[in-house]
N, C-alpha and C positions, 0 to 999 in steps of 0.2 A: 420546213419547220411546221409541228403541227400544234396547234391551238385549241384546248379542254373547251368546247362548250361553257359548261359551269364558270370557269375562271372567266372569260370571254363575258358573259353576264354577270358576274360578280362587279368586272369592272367599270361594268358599263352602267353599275346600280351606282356606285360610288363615286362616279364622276359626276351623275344625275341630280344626285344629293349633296347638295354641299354642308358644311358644317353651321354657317351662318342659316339654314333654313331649318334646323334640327331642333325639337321640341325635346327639354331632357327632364328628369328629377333632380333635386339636388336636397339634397337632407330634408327629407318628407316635404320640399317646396317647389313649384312647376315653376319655372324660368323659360321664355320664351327669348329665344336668341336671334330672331329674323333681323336682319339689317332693317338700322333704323326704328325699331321699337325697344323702348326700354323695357327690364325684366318685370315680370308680372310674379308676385306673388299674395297671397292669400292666409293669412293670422288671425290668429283669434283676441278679441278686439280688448284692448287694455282695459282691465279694470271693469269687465266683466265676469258677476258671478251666476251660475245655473246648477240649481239644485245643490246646494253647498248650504250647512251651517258652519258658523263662527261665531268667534268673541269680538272683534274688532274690527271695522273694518276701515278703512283711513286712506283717502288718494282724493286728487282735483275731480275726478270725473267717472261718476260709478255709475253702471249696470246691473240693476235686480231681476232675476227672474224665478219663482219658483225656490227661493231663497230665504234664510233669517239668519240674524244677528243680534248680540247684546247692542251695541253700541255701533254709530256708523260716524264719521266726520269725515266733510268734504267738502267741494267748492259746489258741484251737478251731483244731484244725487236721482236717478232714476228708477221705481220701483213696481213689477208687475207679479201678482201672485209672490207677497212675498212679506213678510213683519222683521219688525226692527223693535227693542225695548226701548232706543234712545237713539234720534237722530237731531244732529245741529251740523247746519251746511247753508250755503247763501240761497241754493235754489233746488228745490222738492216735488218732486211729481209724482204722486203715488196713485196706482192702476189697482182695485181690486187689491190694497194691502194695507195693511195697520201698524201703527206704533204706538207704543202706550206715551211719550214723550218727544214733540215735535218743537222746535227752533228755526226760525230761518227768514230769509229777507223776501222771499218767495213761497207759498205754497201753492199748489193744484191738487186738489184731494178729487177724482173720481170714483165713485161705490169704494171707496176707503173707510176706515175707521182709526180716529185718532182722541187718546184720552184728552190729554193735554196741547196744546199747539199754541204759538205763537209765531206771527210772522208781519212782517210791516205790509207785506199784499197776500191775502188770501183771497182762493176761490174755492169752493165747494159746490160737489154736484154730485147727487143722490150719495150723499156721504153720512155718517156718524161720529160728532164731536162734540166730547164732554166739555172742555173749556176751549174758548176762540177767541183769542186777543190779538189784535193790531191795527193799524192806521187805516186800514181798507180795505171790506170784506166785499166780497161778490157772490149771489149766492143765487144757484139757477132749483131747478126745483127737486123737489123729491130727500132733504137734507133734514138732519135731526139734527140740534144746535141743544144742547143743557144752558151754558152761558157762553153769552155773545155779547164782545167789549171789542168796539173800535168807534174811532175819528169819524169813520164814513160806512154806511151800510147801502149796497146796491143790488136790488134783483127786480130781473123781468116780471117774478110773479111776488107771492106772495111773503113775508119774513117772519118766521115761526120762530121762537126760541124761550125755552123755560124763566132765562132771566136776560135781560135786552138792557143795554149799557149803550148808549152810540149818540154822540153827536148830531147826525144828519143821515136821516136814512130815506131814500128815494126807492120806492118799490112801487112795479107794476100792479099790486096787489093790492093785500089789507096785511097790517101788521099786527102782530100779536103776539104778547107773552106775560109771565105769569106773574112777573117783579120788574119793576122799571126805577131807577132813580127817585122817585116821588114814590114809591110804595114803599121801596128801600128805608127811607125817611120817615115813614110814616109806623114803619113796626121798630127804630128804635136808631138811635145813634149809634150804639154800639154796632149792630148788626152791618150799617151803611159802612162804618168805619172796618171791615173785617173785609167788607169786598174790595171798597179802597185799595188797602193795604195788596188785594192777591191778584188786584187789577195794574197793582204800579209796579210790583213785583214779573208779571210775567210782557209788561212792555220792556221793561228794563232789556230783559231776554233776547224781546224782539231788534230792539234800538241796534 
């Protein structure tokens, strides 16, 4: 009895290899089947958006990149190269992007810009914000502040802001701004009573 080369090697590959060491595809996903290692696969990460506009955008846990949107609501909201008209979400961190209308119980504004913002802990650094209201602001340098309204103001260096509203404020620096509480007062009741009102109004927000 004579024996094919070929077949002769064939079986000799197949005995070599067994199935448990077999690396395969499986619906555009690599599964790794070795004994004793569980399957490996690789997705693209929930609730991440890249290069995409929309109207809405709504989950516990988002990814911006390169991105915009009317409206966003969430628990994490994470943003890099990327604007929003409207975000309200417990925790915010915006890279290099803007929103005209910020909420939240957390913000982290880096080289951002935000019209409006409120949040019970804000930090800004080399950022642009028209109104900044909440219980504790942190402010590192290089920031343009129009109106600044909180409990507590903290920076290493110096605290700049058009109009300065704050409790207690601890700065490595010299503080400075254009309208304070007693100037406020001083150009008219009415006027003090106007900021009142859009200082209790956008803590509300924050609360």
């Amino acid at each position: 009895m004579t024996t094919n080369a070929n077949e002769a090697l064939n079986e000799t590959d197949a005995a070599a290899i067994a199935p448990e060491d077999v690396t395969r595809a499986q619906d555009g996903q690599f599964s790794e089947e070795t004994e004793g290692v569980l399957p490996v696969t690789w997705e693209k990460a929930s609730g991440l958006l890249q290069n995409e506009q929309t109207e809405l955008v709504d989950g516990p846990s988002i990814a911006m990149e390169r991105s915009g949107a009317q409206s966003i609501k969430g628990q994490r909201i994470t943003m890099s190269n990327s604007g929003a008209q409207s975000i309200d979400a417990r925790s915010v961190k915006l890279e290099n992007s803007g929103a005209a209308k910020l909420s939240a119980e957390r913000a982290t504004l880096t080289g951002s810009s935000v019209l409006l913002g409120s949040a019970k802990e804000m930090r800004l650094a080399q950022s642009t914000i028209g109104v900044a209201a909440g219980d504790a602001v942190s402010l590192a340098e290089g920031n343009r502040v129009g109106l600044l309204a909180a409990d507590k103001v903290e920076a290493a260096h110096d605290v700049r802001a058009g109009i300065l509203f704050a409790g207690d404020v601890k700065a490595g620096g010299s503080v400075s701004s254009v309208l304070t509480p007693v100037t406020a007062a001083a150009m008219g009741g009415g006027f003090a009573l106007v900021l009142g009102v859009i200082l209790r109004a956008f803590r509300k927000r924050a609360a």
